[in-house]
C-alpha positions in Angstrom: 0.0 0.0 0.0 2.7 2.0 0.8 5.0 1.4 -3.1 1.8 1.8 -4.6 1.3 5.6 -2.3 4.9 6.7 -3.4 4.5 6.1 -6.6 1.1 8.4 -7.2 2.7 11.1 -5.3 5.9 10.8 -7.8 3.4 10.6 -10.8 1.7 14.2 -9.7 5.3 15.3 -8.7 6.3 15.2 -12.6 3.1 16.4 -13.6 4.0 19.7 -11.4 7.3 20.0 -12.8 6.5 19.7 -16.5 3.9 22.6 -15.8 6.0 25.0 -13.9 8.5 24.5 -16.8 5.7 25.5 -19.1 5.1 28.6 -17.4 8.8 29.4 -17.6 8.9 28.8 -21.5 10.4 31.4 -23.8 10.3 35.4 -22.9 7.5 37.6 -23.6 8.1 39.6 -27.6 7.2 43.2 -26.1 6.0 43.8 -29.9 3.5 41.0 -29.9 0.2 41.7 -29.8 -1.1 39.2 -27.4 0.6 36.2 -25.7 -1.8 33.8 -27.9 0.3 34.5 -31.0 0.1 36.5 -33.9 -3.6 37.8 -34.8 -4.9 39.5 -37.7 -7.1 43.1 -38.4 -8.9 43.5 -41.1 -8.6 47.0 -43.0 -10.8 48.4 -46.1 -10.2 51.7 -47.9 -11.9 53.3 -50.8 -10.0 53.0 -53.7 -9.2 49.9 -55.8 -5.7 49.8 -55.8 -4.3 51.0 -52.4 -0.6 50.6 -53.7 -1.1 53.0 -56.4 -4.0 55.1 -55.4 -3.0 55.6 -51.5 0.7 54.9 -51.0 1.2 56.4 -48.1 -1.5 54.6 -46.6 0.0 51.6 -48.0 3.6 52.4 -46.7 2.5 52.9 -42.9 0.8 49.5 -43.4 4.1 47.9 -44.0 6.2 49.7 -42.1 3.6 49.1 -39.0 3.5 45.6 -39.7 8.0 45.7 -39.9 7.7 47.3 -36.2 4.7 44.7 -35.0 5.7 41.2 -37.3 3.0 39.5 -34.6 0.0 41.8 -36.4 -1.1 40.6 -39.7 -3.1 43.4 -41.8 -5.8 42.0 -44.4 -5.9 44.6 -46.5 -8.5 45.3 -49.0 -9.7 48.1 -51.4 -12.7 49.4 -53.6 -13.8 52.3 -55.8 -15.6 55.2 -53.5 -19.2 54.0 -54.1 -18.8 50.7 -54.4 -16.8 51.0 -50.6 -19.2 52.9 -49.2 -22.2 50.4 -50.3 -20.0 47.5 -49.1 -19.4 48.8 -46.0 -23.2 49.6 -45.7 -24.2 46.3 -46.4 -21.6 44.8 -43.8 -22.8 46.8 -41.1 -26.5 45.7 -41.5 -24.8 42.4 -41.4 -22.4 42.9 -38.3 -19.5 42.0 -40.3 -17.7 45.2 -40.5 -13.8 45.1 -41.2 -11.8 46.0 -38.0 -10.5 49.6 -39.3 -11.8 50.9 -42.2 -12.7 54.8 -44.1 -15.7 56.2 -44.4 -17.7 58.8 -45.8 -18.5 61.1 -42.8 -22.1 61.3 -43.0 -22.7 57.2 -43.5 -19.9 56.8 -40.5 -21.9 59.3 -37.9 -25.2 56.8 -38.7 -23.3 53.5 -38.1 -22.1 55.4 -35.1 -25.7 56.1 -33.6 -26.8 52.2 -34.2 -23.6 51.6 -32.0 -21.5 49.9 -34.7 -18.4 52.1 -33.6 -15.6 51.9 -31.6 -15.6 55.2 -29.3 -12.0 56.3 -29.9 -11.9 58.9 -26.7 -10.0 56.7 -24.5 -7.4 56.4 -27.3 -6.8 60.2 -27.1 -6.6 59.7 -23.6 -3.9 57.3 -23.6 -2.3 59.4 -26.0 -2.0 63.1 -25.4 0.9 64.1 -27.4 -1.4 62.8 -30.7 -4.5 64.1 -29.3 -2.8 67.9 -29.6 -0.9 67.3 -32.9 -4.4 66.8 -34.6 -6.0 70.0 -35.2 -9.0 70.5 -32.9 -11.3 71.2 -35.2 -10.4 68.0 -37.7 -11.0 66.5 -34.3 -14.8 67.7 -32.9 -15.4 66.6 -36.7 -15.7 63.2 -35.7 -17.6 63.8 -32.4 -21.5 63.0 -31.6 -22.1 63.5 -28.5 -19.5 62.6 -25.5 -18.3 59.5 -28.7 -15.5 60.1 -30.9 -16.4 57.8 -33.5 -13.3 58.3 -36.0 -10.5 60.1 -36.8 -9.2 62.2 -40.0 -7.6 60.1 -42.4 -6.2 62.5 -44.4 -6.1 66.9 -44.5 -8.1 68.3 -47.4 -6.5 70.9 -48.9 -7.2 72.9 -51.5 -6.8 76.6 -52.8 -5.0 78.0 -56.0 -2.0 77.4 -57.0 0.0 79.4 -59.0 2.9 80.0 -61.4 5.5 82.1 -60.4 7.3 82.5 -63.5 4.3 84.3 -65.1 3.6 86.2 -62.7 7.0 87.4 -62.8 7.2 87.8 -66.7 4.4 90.1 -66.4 5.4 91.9 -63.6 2.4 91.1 -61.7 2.0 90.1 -58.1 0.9 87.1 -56.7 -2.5 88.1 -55.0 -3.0 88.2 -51.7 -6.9 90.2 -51.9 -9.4 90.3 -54.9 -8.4 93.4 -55.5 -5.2 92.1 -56.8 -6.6 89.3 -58.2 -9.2 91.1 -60.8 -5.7 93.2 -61.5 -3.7 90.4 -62.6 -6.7 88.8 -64.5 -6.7 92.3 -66.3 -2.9 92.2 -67.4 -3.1 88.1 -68.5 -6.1 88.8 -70.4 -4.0 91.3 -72.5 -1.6 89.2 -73.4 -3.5 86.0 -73.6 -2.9 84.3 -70.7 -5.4 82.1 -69.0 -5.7 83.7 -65.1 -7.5 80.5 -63.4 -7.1 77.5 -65.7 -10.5 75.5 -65.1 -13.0 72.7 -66.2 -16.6 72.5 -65.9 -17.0 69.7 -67.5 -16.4 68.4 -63.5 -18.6 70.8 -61.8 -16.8 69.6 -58.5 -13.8 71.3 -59.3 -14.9 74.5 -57.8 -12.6 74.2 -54.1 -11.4 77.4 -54.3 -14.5 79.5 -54.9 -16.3 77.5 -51.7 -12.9 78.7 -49.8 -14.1 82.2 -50.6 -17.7 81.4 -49.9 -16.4 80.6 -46.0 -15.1 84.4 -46.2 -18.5 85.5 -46.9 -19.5 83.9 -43.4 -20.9 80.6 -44.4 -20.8 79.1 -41.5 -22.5 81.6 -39.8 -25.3 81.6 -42.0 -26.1 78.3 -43.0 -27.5 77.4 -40.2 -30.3 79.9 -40.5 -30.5 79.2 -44.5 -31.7 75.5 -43.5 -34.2 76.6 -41.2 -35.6 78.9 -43.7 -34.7 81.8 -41.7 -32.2 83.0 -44.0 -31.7 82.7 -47.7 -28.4 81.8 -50.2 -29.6 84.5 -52.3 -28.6 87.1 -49.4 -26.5 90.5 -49.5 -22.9 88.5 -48.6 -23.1 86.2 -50.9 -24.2 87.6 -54.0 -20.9 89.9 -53.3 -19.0 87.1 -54.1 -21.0 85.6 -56.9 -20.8 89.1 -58.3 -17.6 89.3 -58.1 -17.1 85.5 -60.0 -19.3 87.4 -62.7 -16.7 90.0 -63.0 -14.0 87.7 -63.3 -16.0 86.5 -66.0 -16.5 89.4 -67.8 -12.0 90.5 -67.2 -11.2 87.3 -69.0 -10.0 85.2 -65.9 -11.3 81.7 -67.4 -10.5 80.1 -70.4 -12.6 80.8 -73.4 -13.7 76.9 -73.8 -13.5 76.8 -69.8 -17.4 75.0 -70.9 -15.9 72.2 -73.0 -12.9 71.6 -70.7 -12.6 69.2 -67.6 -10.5 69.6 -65.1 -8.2 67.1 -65.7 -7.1 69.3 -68.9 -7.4 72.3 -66.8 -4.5 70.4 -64.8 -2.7 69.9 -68.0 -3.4 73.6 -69.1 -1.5 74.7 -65.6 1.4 72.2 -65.5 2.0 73.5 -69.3 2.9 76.7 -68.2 -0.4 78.1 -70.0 -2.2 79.7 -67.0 -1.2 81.1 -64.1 -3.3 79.8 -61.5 -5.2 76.1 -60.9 -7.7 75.6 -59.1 -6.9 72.4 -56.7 -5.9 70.4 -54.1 -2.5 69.5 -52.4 -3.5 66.1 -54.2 -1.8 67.4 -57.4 1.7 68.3 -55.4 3.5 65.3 -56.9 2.4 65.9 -60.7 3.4 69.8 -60.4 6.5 69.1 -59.2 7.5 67.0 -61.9 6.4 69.1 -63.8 7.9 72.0 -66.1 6.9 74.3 -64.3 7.8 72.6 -61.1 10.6 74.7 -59.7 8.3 78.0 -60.1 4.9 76.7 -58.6 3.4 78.0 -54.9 0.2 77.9 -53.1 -2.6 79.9 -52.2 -5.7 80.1 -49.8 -6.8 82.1 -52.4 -7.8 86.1 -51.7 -9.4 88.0 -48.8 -12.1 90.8 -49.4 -12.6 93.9 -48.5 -16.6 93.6 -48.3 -15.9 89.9 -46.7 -17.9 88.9 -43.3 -15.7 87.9 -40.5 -11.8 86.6 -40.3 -10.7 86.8 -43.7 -7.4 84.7 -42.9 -9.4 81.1 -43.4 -7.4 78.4 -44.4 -9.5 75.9 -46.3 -7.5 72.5 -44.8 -10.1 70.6 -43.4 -10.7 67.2 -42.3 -11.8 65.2 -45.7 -13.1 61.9 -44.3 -12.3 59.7 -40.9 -10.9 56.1 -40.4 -12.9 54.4 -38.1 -12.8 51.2 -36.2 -15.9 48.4 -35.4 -16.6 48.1 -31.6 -17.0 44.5 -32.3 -12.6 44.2 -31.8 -13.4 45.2 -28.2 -14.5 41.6 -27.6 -11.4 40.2 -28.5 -8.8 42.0 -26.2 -5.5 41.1 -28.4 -8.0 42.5 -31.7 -8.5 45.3 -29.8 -4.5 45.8 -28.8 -4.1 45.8 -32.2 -6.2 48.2 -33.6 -5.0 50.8 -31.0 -1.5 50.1 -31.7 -2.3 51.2 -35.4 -4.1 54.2 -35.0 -1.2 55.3 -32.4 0.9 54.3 -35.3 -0.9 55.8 -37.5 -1.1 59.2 -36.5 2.3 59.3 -34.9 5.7 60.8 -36.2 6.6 57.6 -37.8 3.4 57.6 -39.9 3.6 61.5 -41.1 7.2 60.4 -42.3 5.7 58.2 -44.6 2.5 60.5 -45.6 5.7 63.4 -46.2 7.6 60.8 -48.1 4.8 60.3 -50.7 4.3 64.3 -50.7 0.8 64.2 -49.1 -0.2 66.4 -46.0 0.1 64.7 -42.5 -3.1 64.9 -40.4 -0.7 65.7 -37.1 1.8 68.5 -37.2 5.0 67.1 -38.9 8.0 68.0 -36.9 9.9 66.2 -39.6 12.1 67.9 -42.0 11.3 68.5 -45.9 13.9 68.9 -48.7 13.1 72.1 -50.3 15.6 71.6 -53.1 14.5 68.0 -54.3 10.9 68.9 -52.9 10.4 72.6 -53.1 6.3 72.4 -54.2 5.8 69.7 -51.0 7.9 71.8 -49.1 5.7 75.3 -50.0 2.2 73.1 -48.8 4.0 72.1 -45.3 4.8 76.1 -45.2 1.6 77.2 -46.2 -0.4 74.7 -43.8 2.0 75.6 -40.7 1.7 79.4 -41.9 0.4 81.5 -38.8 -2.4 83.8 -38.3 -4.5 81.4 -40.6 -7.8 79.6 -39.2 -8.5 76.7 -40.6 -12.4 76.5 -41.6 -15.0 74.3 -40.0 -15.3 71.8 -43.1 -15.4 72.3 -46.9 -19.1 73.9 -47.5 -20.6 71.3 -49.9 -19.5 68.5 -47.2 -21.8 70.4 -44.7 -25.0 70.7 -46.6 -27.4 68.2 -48.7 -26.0 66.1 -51.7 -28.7 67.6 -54.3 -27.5 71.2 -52.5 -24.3 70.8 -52.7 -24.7 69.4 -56.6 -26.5 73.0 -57.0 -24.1 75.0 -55.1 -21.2 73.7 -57.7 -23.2 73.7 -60.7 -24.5 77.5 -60.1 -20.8 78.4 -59.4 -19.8 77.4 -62.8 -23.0 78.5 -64.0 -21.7 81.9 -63.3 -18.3 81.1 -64.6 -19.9 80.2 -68.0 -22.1 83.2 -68.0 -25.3 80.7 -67.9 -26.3 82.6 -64.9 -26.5 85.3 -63.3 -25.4 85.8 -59.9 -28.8 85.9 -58.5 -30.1 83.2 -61.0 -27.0 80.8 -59.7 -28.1 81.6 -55.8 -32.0 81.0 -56.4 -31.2 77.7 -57.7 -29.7 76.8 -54.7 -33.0 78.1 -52.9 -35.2 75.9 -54.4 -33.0 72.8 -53.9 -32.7 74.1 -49.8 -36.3 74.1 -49.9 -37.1 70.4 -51.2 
């Protein structure tokens, strides 16, 4: 009886050993994301090609995963609409990716059927991000006490210009509409295109919505929805008067109808006009460019007759990544996901968004070449310029697709001489008030 007790209590003694030895395995990889093992996020983004389309988004996805080899990123891509209907379609399901961009209107909804993961305590944990984002690109993405995403990327737009020409001519670069109806005045006479432009894509209209902010849109649109207040107002027929007379001084080119704005691109880079209207989206193409070495950017002109803070710089928050709640129910999921966002939206990550010539979201403390980069380096001057507010959001992001369809279309109405100013603003009118 005795054998048969000393060899049980040997039997358990091995079985104790063998564990504590398990427990004492191989150290813990700090850049793992969970002691389970490598685990996998899924992310979806809106173009079809993320490689081509978005490579710095695809360059902090493989840099991240170089820093954290025990996170796996699925990675997959559609064109805009198809995206957003996807994603639309997913949620109803509740089979949303893990991170993924969305349109901001579609991404506040999900967000109110509780399909979003609340990103405030990620701020929290990380205060040097939460204060390199602008505030403003930040409350964006807030509904209620929830922070339901984060900017993606800056929009940026304004007019670029050519300095040569303006130099030839012995103009200056404007800085008010003063200037700018001056300059359109001395191009004109010697057959120069002032504002190359296409409205053939009636979306192309970026920097007149800029101006439209200096008019005090956002003041007033509030009280135009709620049919206190009209488009057609005092303010704003200023400006679209003052489109007209661009119009009429020969600021547009003559087939500015027949032309989109991809040619209106071509008609700036080939030296042929001496401003574009655009987005920091085109900093790559002017810069390798001819007229690459002589190209800057504008916010575009302040007026005299403007409402409010004329010094508004239109760099606004375009649309936010966000993340489904669901990865808070697996806690190395979730590890993950807030280990790319800090990633993300750290120094590390604006490195990569500089080296593909696209605006960071944080202020970049990095350092640009302004020899090899000199059109990237004037955006990084221009958006760290002081003394400039940045506006609350672009103005057709703001209001009603079928508004926001007439608010373009009635600025290039005007352009083409279709309208005129008052016309273009009642249109708008009757679209608010469907």
């Amino acid at each position: 009886m005795k054998k048969r007790f000393l060899i049980v209590l040997m039997a358990c003694l091995l079985i104790l050993g063998l564990a504590a030895c398990g427990s004492n395995s191989t150290p813990k990889n700090e850049n793992a994301s969970s002691e389970a093992g490598p685990v996998t996020i899924s992310i979806a983004m809106h173009v079809a090609n993320v490689k081509e389309q978005e490579p710095y988004m695809y360059g902090i996805i493989q840099k991240f995963q170089e820093k954290y080899p025990d996170i796996k990123i699925d990675l997959t891509g559609a064109e805009t609409q198809e995206h957003v209907k996807k994603m639309k379609m997913m949620s109803q399901s509740g089979n949303l990716p893990d991170i993924f961009w969305m349109l901001p209107a579609p991404a506040k909804e999900m967000n109110q059927a509780g399909l979003l993961l609340d990103l405030t305590d990620f701020l929290k944990g990380n205060p040097d991000i939460a204060s390199s984002i602008d505030s403003q690109m930040v409350s964006d993405y807030q509904d209620g006490e929830k922070q339901f995403g984060l900017p993606y990327q800056a929009l940026v737009t304004g007019l670029w210009y050519n300095k040569a020409l303006f130099d030839q001519y012995k103009v200056k670069v404007p800085e008010t509409y003063e200037e700018l109806l001056a300059a359109a005045k001395v191009f004109k006479a010697n057959n120069v295109v002032t504002i190359a432009k296409g409205s053939k894509d009636t979306f192309s209209t970026w920097a007149f919505l800029g101006m439209l902010t200096r008019y005090g849109f956002f003041d007033k649109i509030g009280d135009i929805e709620s049919g206190k207040e009209k488009f057609n107002n005092p303010d704003f027929l200023k400006l679209f008067n003052k489109i007209d007379e661009l119009r009429v001084n020969g600021a547009f080119p003559e087939n500015v109808s027949t032309l989109s704005y991809f040619q209106a691109v071509e008609m700036f880079t080939g030296g042929k006009a001496a401003m574009l209207d655009a987005g920091v989206w085109e900093t790559k193409k002017i810069e390798s460019s001819p007229i690459g070495k002589t190209a800057g950017f504008s916010w575009g002109p302040t007026f005299s007759d403007g409402v409010g803070n004329q010094k508004i710089a239109m760099a606004v928050a375009a649309a936010p990544l966000v993340a489904s709640t669901k990865v808070k129910d697996d806690p190395a999921k979730y590890d993950a996901v807030q280990k790319f966002f800090a990633f993300f939206y750290s120094q590390e990550g604006a490195a990569v968004m500089a080296e593909n010539e696209a605006p960071p979201v944080v202020k970049y403390t990095g350092t640009v070449d302004k020899a090899k980069y000199p059109v990237y380096a004037e955006v990084i001057s221009k958006l760290n310029e002081p003394g400039w507010e940045r506006a609350k959001a672009q103005p057709d992001l703001v209001v009603s697709e079928a508004v926001a369809n007439q608010l373009n279309d009635s600025i290039y109405g005007v352009i083409n001489g279709i309208y005129k100013p008052e016309q273009a603003l009642d249109l708008i009118d009757q679209k608010v008030a469907k």
